[in-house]
mmCIF file as gemmi writes it, N, C-alpha and C atoms, coordinates in Angstrom:
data_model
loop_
_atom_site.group_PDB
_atom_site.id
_atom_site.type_symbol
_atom_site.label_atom_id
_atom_site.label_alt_id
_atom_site.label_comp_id
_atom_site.label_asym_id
_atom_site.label_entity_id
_atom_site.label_seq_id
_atom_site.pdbx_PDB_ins_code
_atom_site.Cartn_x
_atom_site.Cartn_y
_atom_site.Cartn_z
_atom_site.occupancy
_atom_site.B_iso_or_equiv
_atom_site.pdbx_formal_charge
_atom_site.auth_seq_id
_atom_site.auth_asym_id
_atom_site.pdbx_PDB_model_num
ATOM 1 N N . UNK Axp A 1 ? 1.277 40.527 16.266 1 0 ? 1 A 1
ATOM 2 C CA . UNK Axp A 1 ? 1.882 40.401 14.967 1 0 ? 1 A 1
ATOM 3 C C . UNK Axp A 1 ? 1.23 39.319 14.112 1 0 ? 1 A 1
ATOM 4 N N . UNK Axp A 2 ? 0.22 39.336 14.366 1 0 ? 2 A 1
ATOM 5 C CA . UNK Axp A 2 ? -0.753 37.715 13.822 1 0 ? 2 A 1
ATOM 6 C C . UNK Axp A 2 ? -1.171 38.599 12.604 1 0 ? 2 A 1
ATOM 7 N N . UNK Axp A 3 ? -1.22 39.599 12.302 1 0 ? 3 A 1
ATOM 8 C CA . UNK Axp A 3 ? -2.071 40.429 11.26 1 0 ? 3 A 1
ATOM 9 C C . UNK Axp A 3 ? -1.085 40.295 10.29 1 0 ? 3 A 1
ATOM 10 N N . UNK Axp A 4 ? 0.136 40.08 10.28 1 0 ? 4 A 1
ATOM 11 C CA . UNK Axp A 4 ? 1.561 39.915 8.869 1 0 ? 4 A 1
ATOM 12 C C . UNK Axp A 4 ? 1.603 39.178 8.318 1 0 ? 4 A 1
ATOM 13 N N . UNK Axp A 5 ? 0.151 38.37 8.321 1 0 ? 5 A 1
ATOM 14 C CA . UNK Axp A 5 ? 0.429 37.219 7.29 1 0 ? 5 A 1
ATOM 15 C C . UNK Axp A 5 ? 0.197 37.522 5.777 1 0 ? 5 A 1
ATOM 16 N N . UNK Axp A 6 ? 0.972 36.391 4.438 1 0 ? 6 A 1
ATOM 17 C CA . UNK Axp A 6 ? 1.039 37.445 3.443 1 0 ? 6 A 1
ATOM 18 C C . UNK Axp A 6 ? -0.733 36.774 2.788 1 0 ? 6 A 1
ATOM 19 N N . UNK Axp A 7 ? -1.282 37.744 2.301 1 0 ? 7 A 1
ATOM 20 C CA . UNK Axp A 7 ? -2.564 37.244 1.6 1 0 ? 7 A 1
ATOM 21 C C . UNK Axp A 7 ? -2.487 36.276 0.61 1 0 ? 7 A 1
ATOM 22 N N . UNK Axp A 8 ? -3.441 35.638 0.48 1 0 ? 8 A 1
ATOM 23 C CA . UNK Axp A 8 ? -3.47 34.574 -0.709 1 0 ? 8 A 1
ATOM 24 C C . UNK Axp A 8 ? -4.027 34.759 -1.259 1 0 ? 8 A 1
ATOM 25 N N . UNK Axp A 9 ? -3.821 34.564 -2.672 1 0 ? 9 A 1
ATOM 26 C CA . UNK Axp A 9 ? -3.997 34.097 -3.714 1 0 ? 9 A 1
ATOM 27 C C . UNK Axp A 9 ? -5.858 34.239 -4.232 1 0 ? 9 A 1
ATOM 28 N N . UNK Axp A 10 ? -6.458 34.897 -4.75 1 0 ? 10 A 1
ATOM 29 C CA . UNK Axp A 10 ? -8.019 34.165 -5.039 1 0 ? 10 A 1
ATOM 30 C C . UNK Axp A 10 ? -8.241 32.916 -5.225 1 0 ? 10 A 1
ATOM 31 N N . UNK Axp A 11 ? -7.84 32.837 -6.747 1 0 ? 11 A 1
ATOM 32 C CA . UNK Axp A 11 ? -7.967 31.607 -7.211 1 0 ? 11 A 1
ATOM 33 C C . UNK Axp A 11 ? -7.24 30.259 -6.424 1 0 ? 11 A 1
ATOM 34 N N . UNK Axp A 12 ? -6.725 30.742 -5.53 1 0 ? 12 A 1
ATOM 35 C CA . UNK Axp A 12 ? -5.572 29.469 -5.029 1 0 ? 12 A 1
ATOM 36 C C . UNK Axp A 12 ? -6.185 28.611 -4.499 1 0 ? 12 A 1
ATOM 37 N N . UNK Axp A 13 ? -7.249 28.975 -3.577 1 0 ? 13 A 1
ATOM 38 C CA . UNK Axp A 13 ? -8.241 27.282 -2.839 1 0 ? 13 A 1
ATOM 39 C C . UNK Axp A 13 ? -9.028 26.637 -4.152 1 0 ? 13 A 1
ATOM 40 N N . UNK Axp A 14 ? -9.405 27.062 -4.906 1 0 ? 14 A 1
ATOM 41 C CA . UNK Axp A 14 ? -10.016 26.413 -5.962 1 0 ? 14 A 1
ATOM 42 C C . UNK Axp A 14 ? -9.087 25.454 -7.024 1 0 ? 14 A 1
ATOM 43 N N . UNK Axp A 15 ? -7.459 25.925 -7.262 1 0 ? 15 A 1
ATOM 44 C CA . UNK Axp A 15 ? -6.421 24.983 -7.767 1 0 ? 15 A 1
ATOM 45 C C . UNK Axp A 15 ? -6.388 24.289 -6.73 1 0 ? 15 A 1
ATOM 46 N N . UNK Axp A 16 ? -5.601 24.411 -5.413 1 0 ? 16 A 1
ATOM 47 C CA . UNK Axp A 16 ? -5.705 23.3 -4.795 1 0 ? 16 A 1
ATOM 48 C C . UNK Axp A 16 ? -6.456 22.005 -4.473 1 0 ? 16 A 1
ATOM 49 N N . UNK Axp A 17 ? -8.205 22.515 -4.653 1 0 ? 17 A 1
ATOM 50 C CA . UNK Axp A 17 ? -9.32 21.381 -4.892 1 0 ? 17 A 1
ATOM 51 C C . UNK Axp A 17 ? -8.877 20.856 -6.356 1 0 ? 17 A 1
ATOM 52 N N . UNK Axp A 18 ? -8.756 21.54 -6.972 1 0 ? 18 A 1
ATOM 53 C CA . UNK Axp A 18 ? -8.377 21.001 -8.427 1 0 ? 18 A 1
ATOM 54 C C . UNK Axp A 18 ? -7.358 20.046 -8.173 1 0 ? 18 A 1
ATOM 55 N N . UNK Axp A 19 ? -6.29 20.425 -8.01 1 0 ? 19 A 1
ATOM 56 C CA . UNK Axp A 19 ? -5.331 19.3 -7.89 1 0 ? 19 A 1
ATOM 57 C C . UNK Axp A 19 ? -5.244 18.338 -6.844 1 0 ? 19 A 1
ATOM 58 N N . UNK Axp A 20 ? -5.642 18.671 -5.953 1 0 ? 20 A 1
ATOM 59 C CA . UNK Axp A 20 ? -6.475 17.219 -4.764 1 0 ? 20 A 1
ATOM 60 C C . UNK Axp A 20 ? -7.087 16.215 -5.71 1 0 ? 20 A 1
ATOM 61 N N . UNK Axp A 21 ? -8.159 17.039 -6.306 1 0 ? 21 A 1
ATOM 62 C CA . UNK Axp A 21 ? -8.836 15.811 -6.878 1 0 ? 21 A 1
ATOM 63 C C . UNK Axp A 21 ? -8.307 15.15 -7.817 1 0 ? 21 A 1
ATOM 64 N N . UNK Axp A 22 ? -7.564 15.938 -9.366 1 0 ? 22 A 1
ATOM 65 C CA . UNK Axp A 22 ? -6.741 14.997 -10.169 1 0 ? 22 A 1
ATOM 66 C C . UNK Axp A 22 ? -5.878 14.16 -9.187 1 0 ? 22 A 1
ATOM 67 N N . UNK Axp A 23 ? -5.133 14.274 -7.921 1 0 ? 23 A 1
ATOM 68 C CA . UNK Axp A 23 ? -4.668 13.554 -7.542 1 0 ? 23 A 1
ATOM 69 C C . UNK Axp A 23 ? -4.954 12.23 -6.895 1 0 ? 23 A 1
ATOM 70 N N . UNK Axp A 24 ? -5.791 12.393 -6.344 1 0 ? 24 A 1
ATOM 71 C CA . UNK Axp A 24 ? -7.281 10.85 -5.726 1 0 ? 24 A 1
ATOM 72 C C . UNK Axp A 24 ? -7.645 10.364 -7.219 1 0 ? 24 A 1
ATOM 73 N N . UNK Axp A 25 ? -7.832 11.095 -8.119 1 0 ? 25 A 1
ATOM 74 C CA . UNK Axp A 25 ? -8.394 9.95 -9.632 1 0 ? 25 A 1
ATOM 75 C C . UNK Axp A 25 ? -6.872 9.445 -10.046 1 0 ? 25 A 1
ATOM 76 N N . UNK Axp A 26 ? -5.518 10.144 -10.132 1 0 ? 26 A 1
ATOM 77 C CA . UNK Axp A 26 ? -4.542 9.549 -10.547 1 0 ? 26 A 1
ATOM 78 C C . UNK Axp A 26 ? -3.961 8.355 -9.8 1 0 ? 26 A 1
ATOM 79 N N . UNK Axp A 27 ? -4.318 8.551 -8.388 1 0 ? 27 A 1
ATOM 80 C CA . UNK Axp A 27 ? -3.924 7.59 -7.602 1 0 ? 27 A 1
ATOM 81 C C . UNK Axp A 27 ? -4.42 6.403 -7.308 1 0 ? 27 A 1
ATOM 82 N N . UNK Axp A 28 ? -5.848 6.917 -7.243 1 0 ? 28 A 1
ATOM 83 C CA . UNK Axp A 28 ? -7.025 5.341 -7.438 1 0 ? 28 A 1
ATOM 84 C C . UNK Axp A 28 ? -6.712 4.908 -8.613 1 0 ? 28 A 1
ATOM 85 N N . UNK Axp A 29 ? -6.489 5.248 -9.961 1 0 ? 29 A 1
ATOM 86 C CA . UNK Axp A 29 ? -6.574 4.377 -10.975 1 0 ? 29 A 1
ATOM 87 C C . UNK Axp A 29 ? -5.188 3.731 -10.893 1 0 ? 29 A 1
ATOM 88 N N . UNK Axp A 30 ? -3.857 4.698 -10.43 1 0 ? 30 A 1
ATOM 89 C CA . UNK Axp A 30 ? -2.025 4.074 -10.327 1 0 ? 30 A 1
ATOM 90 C C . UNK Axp A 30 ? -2.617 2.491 -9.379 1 0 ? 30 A 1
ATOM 91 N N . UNK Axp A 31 ? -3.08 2.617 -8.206 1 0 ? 31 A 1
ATOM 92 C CA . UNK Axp A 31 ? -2.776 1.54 -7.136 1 0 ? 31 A 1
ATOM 93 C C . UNK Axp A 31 ? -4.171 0.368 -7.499 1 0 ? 31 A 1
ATOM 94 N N . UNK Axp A 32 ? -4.855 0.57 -7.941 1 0 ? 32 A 1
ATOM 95 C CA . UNK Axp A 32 ? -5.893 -0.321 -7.961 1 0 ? 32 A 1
ATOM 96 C C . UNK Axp A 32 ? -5.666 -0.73 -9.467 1 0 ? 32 A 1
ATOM 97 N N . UNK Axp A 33 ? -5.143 -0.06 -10.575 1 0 ? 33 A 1
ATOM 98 C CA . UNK Axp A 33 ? -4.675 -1.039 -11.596 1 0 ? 33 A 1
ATOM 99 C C . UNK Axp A 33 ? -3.618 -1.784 -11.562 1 0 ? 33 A 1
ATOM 100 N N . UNK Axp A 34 ? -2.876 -1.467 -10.235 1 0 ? 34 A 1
ATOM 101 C CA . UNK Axp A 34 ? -1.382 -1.932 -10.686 1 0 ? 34 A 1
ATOM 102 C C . UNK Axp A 34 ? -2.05 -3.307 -9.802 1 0 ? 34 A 1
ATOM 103 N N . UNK Axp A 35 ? -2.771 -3.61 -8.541 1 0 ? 35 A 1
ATOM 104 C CA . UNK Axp A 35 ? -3.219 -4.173 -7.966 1 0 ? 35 A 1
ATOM 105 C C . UNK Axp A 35 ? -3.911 -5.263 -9.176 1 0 ? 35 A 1
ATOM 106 N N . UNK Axp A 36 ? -4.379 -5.105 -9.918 1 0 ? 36 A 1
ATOM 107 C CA . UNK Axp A 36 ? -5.385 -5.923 -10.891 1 0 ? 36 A 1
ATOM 108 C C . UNK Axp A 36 ? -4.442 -6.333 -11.975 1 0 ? 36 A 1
ATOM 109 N N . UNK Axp A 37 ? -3.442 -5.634 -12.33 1 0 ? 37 A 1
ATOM 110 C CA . UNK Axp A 37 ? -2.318 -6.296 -12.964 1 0 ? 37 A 1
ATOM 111 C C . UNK Axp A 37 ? -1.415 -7.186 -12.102 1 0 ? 37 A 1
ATOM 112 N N . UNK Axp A 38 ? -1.511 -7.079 -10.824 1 0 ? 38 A 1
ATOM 113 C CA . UNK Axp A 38 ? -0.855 -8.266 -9.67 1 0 ? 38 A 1
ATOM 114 C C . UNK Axp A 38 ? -1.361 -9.567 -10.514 1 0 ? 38 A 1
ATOM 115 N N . UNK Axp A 39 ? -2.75 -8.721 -9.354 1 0 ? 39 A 1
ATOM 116 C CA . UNK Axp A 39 ? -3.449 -10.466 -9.466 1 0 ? 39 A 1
ATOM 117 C C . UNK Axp A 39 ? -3.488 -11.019 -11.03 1 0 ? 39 A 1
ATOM 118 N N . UNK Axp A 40 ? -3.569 -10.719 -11.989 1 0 ? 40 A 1
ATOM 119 C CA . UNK Axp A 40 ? -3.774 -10.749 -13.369 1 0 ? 40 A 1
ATOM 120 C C . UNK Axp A 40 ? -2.558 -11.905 -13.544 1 0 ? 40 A 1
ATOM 121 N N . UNK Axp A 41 ? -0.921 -11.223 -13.184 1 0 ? 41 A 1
ATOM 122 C CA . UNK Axp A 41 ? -0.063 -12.436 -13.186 1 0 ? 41 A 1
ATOM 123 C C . UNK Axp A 41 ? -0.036 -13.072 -12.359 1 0 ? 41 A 1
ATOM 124 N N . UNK Axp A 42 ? -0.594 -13.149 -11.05 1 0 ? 42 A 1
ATOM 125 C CA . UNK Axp A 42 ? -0.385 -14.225 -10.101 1 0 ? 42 A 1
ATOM 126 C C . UNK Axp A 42 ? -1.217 -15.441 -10.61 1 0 ? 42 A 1
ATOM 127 N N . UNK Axp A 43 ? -2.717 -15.287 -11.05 1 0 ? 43 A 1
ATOM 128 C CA . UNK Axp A 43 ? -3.331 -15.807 -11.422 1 0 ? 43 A 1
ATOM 129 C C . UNK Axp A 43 ? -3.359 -16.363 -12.713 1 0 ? 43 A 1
ATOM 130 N N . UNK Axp A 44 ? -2.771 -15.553 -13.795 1 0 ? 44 A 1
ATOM 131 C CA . UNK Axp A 44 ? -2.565 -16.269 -15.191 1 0 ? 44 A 1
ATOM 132 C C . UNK Axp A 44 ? -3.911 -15.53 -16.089 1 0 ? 44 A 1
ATOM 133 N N . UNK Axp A 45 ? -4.876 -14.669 -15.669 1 0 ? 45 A 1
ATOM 134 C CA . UNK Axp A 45 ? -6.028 -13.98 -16.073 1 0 ? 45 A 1
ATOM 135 C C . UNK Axp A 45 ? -5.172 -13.149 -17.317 1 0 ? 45 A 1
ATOM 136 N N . UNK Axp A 46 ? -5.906 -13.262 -18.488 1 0 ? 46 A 1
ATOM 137 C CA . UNK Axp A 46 ? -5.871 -12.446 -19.415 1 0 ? 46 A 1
ATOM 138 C C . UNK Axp A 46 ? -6.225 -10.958 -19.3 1 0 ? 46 A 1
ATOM 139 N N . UNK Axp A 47 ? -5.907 -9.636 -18.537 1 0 ? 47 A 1
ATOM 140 C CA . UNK Axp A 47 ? -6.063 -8.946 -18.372 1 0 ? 47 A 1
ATOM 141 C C . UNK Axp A 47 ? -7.459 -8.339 -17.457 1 0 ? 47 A 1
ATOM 142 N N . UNK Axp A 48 ? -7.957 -9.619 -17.119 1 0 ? 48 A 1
ATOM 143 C CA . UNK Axp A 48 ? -9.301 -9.286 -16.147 1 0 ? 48 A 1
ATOM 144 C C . UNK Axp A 48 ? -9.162 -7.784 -15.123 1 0 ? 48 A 1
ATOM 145 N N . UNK Axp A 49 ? -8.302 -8.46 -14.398 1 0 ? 49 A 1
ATOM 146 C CA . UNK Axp A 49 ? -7.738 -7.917 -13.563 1 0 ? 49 A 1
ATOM 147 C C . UNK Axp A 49 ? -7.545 -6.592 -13.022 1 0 ? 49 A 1
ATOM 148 N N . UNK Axp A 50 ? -7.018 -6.265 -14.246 1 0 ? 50 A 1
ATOM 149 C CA . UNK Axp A 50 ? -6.388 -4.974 -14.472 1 0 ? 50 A 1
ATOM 150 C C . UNK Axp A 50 ? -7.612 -4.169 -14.946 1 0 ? 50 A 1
ATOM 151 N N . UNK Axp A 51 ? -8.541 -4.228 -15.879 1 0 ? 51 A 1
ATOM 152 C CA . UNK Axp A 51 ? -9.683 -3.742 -16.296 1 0 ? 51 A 1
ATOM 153 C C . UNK Axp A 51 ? -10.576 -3.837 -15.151 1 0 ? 51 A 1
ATOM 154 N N . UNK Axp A 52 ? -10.772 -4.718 -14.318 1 0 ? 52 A 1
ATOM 155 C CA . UNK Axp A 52 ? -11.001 -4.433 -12.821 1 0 ? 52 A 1
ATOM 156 C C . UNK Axp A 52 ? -10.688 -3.501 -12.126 1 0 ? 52 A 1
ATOM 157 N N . UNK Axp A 53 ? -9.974 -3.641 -11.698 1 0 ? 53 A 1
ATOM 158 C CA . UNK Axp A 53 ? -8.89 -2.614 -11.045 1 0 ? 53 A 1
ATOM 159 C C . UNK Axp A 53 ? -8.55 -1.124 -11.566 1 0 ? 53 A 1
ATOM 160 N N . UNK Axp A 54 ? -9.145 -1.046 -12.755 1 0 ? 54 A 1
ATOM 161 C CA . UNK Axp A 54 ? -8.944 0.365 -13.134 1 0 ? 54 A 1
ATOM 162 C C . UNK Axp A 54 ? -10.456 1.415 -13.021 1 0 ? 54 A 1
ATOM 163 N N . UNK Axp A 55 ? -11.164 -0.035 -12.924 1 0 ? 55 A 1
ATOM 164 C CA . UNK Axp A 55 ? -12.573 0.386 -13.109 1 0 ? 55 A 1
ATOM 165 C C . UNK Axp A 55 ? -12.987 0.872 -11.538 1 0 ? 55 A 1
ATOM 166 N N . UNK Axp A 56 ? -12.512 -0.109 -10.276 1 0 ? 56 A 1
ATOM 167 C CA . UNK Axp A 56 ? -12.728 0.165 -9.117 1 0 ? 56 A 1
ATOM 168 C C . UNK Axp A 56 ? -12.079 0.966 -8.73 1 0 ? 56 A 1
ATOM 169 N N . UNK Axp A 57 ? -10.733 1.368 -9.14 1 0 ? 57 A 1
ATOM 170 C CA . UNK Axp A 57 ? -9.532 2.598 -8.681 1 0 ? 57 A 1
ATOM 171 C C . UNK Axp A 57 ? -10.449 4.237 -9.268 1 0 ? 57 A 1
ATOM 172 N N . UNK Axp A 58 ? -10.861 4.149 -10.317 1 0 ? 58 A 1
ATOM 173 C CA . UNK Axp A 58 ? -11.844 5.207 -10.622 1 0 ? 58 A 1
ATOM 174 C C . UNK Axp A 58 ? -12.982 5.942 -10.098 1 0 ? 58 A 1
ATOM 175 N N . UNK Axp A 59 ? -14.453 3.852 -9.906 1 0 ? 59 A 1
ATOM 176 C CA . UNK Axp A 59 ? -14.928 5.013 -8.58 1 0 ? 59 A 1
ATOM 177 C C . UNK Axp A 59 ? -14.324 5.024 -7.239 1 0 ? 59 A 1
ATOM 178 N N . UNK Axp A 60 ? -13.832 4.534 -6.987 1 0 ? 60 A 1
ATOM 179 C CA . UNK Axp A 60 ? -13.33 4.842 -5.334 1 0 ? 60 A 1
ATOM 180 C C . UNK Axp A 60 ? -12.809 6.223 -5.61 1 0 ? 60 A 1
ATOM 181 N N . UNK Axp A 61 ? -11.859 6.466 -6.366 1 0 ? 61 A 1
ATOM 182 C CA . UNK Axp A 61 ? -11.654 7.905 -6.56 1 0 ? 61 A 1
ATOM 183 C C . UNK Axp A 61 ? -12.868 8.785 -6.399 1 0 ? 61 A 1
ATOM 184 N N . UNK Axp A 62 ? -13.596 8.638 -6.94 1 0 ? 62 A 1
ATOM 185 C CA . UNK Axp A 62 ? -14.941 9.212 -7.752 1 0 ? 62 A 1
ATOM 186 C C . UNK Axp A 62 ? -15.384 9.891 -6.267 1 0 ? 62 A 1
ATOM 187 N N . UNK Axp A 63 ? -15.554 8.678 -5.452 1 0 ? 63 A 1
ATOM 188 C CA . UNK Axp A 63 ? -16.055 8.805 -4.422 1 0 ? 63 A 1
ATOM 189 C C . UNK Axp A 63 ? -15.246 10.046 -3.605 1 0 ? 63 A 1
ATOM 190 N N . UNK Axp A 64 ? -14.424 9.457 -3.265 1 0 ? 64 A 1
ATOM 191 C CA . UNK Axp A 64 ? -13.03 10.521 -2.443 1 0 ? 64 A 1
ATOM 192 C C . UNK Axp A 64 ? -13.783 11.483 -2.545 1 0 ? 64 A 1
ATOM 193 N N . UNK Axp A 65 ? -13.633 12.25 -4.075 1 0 ? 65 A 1
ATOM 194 C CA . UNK Axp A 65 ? -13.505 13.493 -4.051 1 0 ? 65 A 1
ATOM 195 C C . UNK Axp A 65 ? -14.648 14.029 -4.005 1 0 ? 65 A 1
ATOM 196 N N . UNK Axp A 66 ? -15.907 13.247 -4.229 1 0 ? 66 A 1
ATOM 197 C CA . UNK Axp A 66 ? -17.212 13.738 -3.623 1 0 ? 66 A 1
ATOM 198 C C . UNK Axp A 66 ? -17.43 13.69 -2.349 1 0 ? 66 A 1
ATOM 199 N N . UNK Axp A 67 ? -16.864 12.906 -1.672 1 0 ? 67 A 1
ATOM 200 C CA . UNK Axp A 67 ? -16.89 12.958 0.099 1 0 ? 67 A 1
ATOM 201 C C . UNK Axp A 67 ? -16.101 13.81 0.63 1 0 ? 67 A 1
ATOM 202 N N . UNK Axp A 68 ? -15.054 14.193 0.103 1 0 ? 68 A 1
ATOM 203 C CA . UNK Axp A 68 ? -14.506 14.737 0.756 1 0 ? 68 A 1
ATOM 204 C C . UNK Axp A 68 ? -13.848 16.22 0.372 1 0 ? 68 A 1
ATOM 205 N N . UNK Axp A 69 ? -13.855 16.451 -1.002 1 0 ? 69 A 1
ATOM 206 C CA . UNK Axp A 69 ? -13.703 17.737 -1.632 1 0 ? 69 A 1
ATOM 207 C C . UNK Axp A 69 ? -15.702 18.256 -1.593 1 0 ? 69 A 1
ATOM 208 N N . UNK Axp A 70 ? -16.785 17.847 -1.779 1 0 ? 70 A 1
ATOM 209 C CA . UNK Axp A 70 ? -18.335 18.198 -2.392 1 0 ? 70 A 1
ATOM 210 C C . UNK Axp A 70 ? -18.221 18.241 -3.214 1 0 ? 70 A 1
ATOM 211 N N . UNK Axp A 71 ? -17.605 18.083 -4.68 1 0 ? 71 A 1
ATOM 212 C CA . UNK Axp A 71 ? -17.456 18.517 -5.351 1 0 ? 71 A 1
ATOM 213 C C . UNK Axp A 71 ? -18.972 18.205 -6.217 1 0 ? 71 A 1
């Protein structure tokens, strides 16, 4: 009974890479800016921080999804 499974979708592995990846760029930029807005008030930095942190949350994303989607 292994043959009843219901078919998928064409397009469906290609949204799912799609939304993998918006999700690794939304998430690297959420945790690594909010991270650079930390340090930003711990430290008293005029927004360094955070412009840091949005910049490194991006490529690390960047990366993700080329390592690990090919994209």
């Amino acid at each position: 009974m292994s043959d009843d499974q219901s078919p998928q979708r064409q397009g469906a592995a290609g949204a799912n890479a799609g939304y993998t990846a918006l999700g690794y760029l939304m998430g690297g930029i959420a945790v690594w800016g909010f991270l650079g807005w930390l340090l930003d008030s711990w430290l008293g930095l005029p927004h360094i921080g955070l412009i840091l942190g949005l910049v490194v949350g991006t490529a690390a994303a960047i990366y993700l999804i080329v390592k690990r989607l090919g994209a």
